[in-house]
ZATIGU-696068 format. One record per residue (C-alpha): residue in three letters; residue number from 1; x, y, z. Coordinates in steps of 0.5 Angstrom, whole numbers. Layout:
residues N
<rec r="ALA" k="NUM" px="X" py="Y" pz="Z"/>
...
***
This chain:
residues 32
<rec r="UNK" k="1" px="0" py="0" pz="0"/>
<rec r="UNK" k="2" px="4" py="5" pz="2"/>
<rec r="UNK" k="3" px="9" py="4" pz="-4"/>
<rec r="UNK" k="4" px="3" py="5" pz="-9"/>
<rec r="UNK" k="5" px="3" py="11" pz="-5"/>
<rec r="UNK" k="6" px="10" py="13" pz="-6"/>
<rec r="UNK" k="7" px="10" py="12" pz="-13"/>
<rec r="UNK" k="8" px="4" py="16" pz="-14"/>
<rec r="UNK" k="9" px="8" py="22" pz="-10"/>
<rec r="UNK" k="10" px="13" py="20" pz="-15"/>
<rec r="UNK" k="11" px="10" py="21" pz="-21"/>
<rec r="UNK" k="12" px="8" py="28" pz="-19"/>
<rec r="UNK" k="13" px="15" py="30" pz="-17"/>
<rec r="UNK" k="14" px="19" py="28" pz="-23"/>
<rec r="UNK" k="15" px="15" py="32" pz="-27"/>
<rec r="UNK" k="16" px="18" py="38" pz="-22"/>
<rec r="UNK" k="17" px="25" py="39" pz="-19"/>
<rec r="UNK" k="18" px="26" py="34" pz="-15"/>
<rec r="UNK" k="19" px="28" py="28" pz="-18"/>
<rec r="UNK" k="20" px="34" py="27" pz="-14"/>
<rec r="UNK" k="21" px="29" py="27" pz="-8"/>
<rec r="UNK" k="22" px="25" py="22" pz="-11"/>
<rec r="UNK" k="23" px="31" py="18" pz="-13"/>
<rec r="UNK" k="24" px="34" py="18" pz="-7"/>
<rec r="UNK" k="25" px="27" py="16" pz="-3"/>
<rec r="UNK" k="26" px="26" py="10" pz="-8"/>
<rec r="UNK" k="27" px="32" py="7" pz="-7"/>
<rec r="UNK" k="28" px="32" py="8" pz="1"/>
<rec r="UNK" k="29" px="25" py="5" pz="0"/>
<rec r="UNK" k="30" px="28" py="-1" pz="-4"/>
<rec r="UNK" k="31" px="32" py="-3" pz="1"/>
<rec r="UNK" k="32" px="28" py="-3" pz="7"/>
***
């Protein structure tokens, strides 16, 4: 559940600036 969420969160995120904060919070989320 809460990674459909994050996905979504996301998407919305890399059609702004913060690509690298959604990078880092996949990865993170990846590994845990």
């Amino acid at each position: 559940m809460e990674a459909v969420l994050l996905v979504r969160y996301a998407e919305i995120h890399l059609k702004g600036l913060n690509r690298h904060f959604f990078e880092r919070a996949l990865s993170l989320s990846a590994r845990s």
